[in-house]
C-alpha positions as CSV (number, residue, x, y, z in Angstrom):
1,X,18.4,-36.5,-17.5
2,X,19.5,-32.8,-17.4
3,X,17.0,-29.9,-18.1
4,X,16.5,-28.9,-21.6
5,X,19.0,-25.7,-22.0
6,X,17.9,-23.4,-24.6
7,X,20.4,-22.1,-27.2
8,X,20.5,-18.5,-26.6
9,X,21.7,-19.1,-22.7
10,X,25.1,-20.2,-24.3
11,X,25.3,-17.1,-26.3
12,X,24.6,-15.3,-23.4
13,X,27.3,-16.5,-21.4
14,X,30.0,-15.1,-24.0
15,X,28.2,-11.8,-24.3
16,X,27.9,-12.8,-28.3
17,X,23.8,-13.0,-27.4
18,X,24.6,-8.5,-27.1
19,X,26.3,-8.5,-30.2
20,X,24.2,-10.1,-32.4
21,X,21.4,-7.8,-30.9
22,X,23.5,-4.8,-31.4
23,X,24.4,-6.1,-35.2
24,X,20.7,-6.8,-35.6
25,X,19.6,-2.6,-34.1
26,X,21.8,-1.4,-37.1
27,X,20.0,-2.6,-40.1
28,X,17.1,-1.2,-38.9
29,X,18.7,1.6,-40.1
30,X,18.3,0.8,-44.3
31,X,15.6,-2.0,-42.9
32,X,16.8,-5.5,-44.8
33,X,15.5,-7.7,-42.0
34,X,12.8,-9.5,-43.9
35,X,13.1,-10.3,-47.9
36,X,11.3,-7.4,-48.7
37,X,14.3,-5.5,-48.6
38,X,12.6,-2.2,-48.5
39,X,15.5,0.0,-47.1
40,X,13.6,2.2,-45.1
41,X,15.0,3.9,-41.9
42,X,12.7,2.5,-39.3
43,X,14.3,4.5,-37.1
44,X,13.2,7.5,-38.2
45,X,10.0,6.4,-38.4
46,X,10.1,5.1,-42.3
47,X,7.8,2.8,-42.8
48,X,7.9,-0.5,-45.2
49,X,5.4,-3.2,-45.9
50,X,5.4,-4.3,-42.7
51,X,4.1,-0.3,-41.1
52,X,6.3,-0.7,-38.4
53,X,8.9,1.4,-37.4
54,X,11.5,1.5,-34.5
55,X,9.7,-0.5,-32.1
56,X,7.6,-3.8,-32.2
57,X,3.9,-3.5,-32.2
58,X,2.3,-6.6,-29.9
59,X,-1.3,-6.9,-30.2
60,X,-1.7,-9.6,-27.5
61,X,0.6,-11.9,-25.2
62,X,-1.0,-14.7,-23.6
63,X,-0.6,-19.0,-23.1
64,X,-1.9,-20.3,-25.8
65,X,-3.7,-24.0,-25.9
66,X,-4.5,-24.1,-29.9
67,X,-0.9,-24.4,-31.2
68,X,0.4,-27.7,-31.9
69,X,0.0,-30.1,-29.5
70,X,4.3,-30.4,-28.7
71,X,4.0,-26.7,-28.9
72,X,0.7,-26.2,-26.3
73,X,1.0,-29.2,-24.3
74,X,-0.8,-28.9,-20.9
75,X,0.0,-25.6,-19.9
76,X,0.0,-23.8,-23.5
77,X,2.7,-21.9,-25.8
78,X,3.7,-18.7,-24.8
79,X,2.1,-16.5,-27.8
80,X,3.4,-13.1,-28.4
81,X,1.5,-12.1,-31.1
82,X,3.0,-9.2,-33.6
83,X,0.9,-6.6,-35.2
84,X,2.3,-5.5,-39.1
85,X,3.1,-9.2,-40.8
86,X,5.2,-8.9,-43.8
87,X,2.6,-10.7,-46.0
88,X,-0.7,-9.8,-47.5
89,X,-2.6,-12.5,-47.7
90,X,-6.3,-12.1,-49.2
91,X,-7.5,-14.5,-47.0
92,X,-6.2,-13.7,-43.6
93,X,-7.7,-15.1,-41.0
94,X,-6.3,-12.7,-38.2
95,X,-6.2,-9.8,-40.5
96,X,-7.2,-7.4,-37.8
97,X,-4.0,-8.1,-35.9
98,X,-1.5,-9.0,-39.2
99,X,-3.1,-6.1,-41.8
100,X,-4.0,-3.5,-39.5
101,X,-1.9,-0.2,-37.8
102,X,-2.6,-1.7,-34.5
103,X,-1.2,-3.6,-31.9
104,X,0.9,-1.3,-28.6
105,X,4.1,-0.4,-29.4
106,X,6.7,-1.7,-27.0
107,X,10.3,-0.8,-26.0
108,X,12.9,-3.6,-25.1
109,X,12.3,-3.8,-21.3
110,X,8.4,-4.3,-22.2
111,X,9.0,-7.2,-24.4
112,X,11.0,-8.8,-22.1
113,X,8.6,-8.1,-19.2
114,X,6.4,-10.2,-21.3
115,X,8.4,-13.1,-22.2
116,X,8.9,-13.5,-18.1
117,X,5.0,-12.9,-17.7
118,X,4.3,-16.2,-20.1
119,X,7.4,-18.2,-18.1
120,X,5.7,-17.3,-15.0
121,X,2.4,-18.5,-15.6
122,X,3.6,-21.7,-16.6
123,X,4.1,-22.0,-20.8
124,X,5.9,-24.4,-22.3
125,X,8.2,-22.0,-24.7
126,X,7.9,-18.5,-26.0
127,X,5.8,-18.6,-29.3
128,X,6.6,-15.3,-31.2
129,X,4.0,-15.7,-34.1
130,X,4.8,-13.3,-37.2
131,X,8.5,-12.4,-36.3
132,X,9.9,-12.1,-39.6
133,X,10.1,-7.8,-39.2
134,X,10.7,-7.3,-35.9
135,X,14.1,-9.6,-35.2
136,X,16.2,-6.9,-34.1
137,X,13.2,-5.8,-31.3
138,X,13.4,-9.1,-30.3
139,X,17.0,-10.0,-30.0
140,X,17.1,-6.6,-27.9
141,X,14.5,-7.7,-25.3
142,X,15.9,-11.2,-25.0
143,X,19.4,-10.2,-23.7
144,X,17.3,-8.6,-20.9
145,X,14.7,-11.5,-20.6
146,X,17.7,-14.4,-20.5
147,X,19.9,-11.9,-17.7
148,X,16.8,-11.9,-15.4
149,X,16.6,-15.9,-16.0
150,X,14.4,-17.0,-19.3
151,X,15.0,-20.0,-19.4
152,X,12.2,-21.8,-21.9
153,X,12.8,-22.7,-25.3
154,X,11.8,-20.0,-28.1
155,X,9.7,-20.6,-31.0
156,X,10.0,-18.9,-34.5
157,X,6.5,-18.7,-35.6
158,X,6.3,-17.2,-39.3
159,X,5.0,-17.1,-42.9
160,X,8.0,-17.9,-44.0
161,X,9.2,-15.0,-45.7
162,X,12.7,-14.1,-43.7
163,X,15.4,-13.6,-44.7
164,X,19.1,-15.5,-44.9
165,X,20.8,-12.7,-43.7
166,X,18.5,-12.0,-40.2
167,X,18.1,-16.1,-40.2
168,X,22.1,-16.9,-39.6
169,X,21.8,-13.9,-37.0
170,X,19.3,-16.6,-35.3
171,X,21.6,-19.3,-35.8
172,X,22.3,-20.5,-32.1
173,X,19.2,-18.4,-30.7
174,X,15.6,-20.0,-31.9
175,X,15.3,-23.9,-30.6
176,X,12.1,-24.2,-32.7
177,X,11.4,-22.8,-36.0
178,X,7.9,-23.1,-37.1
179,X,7.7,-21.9,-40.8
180,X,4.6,-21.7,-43.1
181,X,5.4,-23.5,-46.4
182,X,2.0,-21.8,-48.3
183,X,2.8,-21.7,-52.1
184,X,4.9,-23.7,-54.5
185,X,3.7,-21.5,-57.5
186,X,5.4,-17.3,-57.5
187,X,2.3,-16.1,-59.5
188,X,-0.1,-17.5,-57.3
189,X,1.8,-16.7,-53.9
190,X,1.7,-12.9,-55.5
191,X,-1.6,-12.8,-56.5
192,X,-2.9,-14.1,-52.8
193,X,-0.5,-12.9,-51.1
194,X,1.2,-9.6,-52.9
195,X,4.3,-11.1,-52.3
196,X,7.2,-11.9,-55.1
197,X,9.4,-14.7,-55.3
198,X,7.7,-16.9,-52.5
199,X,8.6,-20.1,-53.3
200,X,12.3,-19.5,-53.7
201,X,12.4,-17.5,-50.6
202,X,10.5,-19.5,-48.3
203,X,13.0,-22.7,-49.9
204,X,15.7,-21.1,-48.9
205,X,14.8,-19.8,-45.4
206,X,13.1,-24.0,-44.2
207,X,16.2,-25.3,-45.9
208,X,18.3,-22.6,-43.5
209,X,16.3,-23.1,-40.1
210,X,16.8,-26.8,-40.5
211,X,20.3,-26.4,-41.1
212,X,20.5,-24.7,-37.7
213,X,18.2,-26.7,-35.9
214,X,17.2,-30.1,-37.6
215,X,14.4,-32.1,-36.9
216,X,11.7,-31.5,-34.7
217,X,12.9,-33.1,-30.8
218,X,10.4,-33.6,-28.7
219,X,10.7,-35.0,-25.4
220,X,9.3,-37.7,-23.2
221,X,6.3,-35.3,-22.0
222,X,5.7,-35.0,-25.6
223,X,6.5,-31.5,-25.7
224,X,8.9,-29.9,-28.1
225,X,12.7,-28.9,-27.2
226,X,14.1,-28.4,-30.6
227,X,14.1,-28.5,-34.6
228,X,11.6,-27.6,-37.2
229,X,8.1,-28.0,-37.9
230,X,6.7,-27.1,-41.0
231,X,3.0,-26.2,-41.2
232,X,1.2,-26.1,-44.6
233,X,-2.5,-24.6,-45.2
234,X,-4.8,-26.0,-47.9
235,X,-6.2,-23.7,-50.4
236,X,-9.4,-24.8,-52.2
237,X,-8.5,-26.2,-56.1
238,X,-4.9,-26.8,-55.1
239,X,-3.6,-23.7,-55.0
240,X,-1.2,-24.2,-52.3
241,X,0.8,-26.2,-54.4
242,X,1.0,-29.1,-51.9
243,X,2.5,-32.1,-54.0
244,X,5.2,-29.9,-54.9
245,X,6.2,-28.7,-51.2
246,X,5.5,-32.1,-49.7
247,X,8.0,-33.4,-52.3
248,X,10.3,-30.9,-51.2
249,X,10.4,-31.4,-47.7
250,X,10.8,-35.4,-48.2
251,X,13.5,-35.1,-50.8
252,X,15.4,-31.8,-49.9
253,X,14.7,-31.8,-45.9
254,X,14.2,-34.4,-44.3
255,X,11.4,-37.2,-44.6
256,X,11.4,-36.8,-40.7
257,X,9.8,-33.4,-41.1
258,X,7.2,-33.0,-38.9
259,X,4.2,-31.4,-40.3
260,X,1.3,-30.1,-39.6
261,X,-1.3,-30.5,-42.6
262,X,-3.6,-27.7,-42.1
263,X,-7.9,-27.8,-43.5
264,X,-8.9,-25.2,-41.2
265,X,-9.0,-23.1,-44.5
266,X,-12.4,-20.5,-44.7
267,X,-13.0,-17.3,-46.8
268,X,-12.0,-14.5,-44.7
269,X,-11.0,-11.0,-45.4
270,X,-10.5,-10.2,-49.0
271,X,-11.2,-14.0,-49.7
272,X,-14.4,-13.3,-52.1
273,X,-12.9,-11.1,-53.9
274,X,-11.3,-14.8,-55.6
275,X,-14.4,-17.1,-56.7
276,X,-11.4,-20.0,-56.5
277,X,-11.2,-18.8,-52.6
278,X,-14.8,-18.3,-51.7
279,X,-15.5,-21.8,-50.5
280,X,-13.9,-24.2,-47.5
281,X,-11.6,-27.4,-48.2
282,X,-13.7,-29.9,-49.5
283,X,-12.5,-34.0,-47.5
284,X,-11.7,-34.8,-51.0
285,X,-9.0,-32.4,-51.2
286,X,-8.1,-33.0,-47.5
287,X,-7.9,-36.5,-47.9
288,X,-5.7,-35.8,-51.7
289,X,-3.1,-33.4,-49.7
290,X,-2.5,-36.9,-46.8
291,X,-2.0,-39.0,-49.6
292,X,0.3,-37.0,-51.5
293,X,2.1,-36.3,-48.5
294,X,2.6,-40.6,-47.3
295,X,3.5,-41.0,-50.9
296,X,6.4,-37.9,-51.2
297,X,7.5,-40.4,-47.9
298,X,6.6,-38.2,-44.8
299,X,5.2,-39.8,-41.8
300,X,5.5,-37.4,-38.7
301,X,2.2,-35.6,-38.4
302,X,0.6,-33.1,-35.7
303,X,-2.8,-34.9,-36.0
304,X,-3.4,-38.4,-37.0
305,X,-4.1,-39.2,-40.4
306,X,-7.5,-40.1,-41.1
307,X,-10.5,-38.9,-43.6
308,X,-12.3,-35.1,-43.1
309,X,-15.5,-35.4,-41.5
């Protein structure tokens, strides 16, 4: 069996891996990348609800071995980790690197340096975790990355608020999209998050990266190649909504979603500020959120299915 051959080397090959990176650099310009839509000149230094202007801000690069296990396998994920996320969610549990003004601030060449760094020592794919504002930055260091010979997959790590427009620029480029699905209810993903229109823009985007990529492929290593994996974090007293997005991905997806039910859910951050958020998942709930998810028809899960201790 041949190697694995990411997308983006065959966009490479007929230069349209520049272009879209060029087309990408413009709207920068009156920013539209994410579905905030703010319209700020980033490169000018405008800033939007992401704080971050002309160039990416990484707070940290390294292989990482607590990602999903087709993700991490032996010799970990690649993480580049982005500073400025384009939510706000109250209960952040990396808050200091997805709330703060932090993080270095990178040109092209040093991003890509990076994205070699995490080949070289070994990782599995490149895991960009919180993407969804800084697209163009890293469509620019990948046509220098892939000409010096990247050659792993890349993974789309994000909250799930993107785009359509920046997401069909991707079409062809991300093997492995890794959306959170997090609410199913707009009042509740704004009051958490300060976000509108959640739920009809995260729809959109999962029902977009599965278009481009379908479901999750992972090889005989067990280690992913390809497709989408959706992860989903419990909220204490249901608030996440998970009936109504496990529903979704069986019916509208694909019941061969793979999906990685999350309980690792404590108050951090702004968390008790919201009584309703102030206390962990309880197994009851954890054990509600498996069910509901075997009944909607699912089946492909990143841990196996069995009661919270």
């Amino acid at each position: 069996m041949e190697p694995y051959k990411p997308a983006y080397l065959r966009l490479l090959e007929s230069s349209e891996l520049k272009r879209r990176a060029m087309q990408a650099k413009e709207m920068l310009a009156c920013c539209m990348v994410c579905a905030w839509n703010c319209e700020v000149d980033r490169t000018a230094r405008e800033l939007g609800q992401c704080r971050t202007g002309a160039l990416a801000r990484v707070s940290n690069f390294m292989p990482h071995h607590g990602e999903e296990k087709p993700l991490s396998g032996w010799l970990g994920s690649g993480t580049i980790f982005f500073a400025g996320c384009n939510m706000h969610c109250q209960y952040c549990q990396n808050s200091d690197i997805s709330q703060s003004d932090g993080g270095i601030e990178v040109n092209d060449e040093e991003l890509a340096a990076m994205m070699m760094a995490l080949q070289k020592q070994g990782c599995h794919n490149i895991n960009f975790v919180s993407p969804s504002h800084v697209v163009p930055q890293i469509l620019g260091a990948l046509v220098i990355a892939a000409r010096a010979d990247l050659h792993l997959p890349l993974v789309y790590n994000t909250g799930g608020y993107d785009a359509l427009p920046t997401l069909k620029l991707l079409d062809g480029i991300i093997d492995i999209y890794m959306p959170d699905m997090k609410y199913a209810d707009e009042k509740v993903a704004r009051k958490y998050s300060k976000i509108p229109n959640y739920p009809a823009v995260n729809q959109a985007a999962v029902r977009e990266m599965h278009r481009q990529v379908g479901d999750l492929q992972i090889n005989g290593q067990g280690i992913a190649l390809r497709g989408l994996l959706v992860r989903h974090l419990l909220l204490p007293n249901g608030l996440a909504g998970t009936t109504e997005i496990m529903e979704f991905l069986a019916n509208k997806i694909s019941k061969y979603t793979y999906v990685n039910i999350m309980d690792q859910y404590h108050p951090e951050y702004h968390a008790q500020d919201y009584a309703e958020l102030s206390r962990c998942i309880t197994s009851k709930e954890y054990n509600s959120a498996v069910q509901t998810s075997l009944d909607a028809g699912l089946h492909r899960f990143d841990k196996p299915i069995s009661p919270l201790l």
